[in-house]
N, C-alpha and C positions, 0 to 999 in steps of 0.2 A: 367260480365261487362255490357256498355250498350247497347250493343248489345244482350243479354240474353245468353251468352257463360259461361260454367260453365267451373270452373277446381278445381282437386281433388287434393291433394299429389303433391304439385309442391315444389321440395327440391333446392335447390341450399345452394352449399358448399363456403363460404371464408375463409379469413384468415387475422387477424386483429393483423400488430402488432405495436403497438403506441411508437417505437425508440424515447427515447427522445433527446436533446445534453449534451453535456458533461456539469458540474458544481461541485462547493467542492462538498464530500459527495459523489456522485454515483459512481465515480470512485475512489479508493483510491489505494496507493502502499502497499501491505504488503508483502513485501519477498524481498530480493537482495542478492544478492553473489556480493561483494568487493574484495575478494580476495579465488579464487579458487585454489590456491595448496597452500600445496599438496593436490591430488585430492584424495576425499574421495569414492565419487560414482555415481559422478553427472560430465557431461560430463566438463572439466580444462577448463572452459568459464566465464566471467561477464554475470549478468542477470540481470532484475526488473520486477517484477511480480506485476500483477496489478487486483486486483477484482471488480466487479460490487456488492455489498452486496444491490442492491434494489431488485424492483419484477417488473422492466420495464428494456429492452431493452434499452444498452447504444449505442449511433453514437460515433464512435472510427475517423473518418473523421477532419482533422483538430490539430488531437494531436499531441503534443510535450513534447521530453524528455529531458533533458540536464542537465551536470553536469560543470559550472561552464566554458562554453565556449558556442559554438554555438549550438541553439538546433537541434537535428535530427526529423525527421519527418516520422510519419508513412505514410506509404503509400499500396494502393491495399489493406486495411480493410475495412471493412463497418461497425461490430456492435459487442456489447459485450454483451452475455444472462442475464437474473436476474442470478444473486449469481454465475458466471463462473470466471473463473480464466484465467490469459494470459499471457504469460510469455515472453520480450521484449531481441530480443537478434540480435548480430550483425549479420549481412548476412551470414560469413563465419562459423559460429555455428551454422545454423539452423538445419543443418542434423545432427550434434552428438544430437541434441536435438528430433527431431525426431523419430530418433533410440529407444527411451531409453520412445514413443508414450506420449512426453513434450506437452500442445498445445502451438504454440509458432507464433509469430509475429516477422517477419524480418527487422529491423530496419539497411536501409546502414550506415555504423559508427556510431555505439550506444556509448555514450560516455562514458569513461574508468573512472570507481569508483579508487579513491585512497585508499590503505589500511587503512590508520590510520586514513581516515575522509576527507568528503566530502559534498558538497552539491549536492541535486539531485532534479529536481524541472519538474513538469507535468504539462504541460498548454495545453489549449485548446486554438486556435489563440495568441489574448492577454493576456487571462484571465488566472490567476496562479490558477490553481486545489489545489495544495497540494506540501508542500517545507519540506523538512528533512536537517538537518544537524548532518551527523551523525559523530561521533567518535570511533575507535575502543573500550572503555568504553561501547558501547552498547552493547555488546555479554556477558555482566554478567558472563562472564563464561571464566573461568582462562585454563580450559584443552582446551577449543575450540573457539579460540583467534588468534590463530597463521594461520590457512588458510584451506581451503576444508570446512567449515562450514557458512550458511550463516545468514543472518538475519533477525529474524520474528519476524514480528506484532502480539503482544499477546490479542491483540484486547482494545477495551475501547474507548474512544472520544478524547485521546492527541498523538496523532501519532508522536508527536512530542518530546516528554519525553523518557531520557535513561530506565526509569522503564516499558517503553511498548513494549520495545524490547526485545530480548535473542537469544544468538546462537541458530539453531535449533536442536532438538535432537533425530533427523529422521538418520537412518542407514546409508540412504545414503549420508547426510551431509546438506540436504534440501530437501524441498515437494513444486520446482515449479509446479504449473499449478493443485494445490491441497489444500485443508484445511490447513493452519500451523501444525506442531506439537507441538509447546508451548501455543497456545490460552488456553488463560482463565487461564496460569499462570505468571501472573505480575513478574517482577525482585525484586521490590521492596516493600518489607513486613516492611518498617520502617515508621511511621507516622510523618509527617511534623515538626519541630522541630523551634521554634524563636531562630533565632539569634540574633538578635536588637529590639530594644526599642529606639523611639523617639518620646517625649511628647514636643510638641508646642499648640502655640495659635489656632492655624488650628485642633488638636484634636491628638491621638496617631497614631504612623507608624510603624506597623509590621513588620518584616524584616524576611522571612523563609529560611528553608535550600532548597527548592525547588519548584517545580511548586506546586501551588496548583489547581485544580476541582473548577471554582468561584460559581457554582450553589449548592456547597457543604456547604460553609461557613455561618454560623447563629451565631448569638450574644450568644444561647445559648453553644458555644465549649468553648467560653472564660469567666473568673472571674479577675475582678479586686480589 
């Protein structure tokens, strides 16, 4: 320095971690149990399991869950890791969930999924994260339909499509606060099919049997 003071090996340790806030995309739902009996091997409770798939630190402060009334509010959380999983359950089920070493978030009155179809929607203050409306048609699966089974995100960009869902096909009837066990197998192995044709002054209007991918769509799929 300037004083003529030397120094050798001078270490000092931190710890840098750049938590960003909640927005679409860093936070998503992939997993819920709607209807848990008969129970298969996952403690006879509703859940929503919710992943971080970035590589930053999510702030969980501020979220909200609700299904089609008031939303609940988490509380006494601070953060979600790159690529962790978290599993949202009512107060009175934290400890069967526990037990069975769930990681889980306590939500006082988490609000109650209806069997056959609901909506479920994750905000941060104002701002809606990510909304499902799902139907029991999302479990593609006729033997594991009826209850103990739940519902998983088989991953892709439309979280929102009966074909990104499927019952899960994990022993114990779901894999909260874990990888899916259907990822990376879609429901639906059928490709987009027109229903309608209508030709105006304004140009032609396609009419499908389903969602389509819009970043997928090129003049070269179609011949006229």
């Amino acid at each position: 320095d300037e004083a003529g003071n030397e120094a050798n090996d001078l270490v000092a340790t931190f710890r840098y971690d750049p938590t960003v806030f909640p927005e679409p995309g860093n936070l998503i739902i992939t997993e819920f149990m709607a209807d848990p009996s008969p129970q298969v091997g996952l403690p006879n409770a509703e859940y929503i399991e919710i992943h971080n798939p970035t590589d930053l630190s999510v702030s969980l402060e501020g979220l909200n869950v609700a299904s089609g009334g008031s939303p609940a509010q988490f509380n006494g959380v601070a953060s979600l890791s790159p690529g962790a999983y978290v599993v949202l359950v009512d107060a009175d089920d934290v400890a069967d969930f526990q037990a069975q070493s769930i990681p889980v978030i306590s939500i006082s009155g988490l609000p109650s999924l209806t069997n056959g179809g609901d909506e479920i929607v994750l905000s941060h203050l104002s701002t809606v994260l990510q909304t499902l409306n799902y139907t029991d048609d999302w479990y593609n699966d006729s033997e594991r339909d009826e209850g103990g089974y739940s519902l998983e995100f088989v991953g892709g960009e439309d979280a929102g499509c009966n074909a990104s869902w499927r019952a899960s096909i994990d022993a114990a009837g779901g894999t909260p606060g874990r990888a899916n066990s259907v990822t990376g197998m879609p429901a639906d192995d059928q490709a987009p099919m027109i229903t309608e044709v209508d030709i105006s002054v304004f140009g032609i209007t396609l009419t499908f049997d389903e969602a389509l991918v819009e970043d997928q769509i090129t003049p070269a799929l179609f011949s006229v």
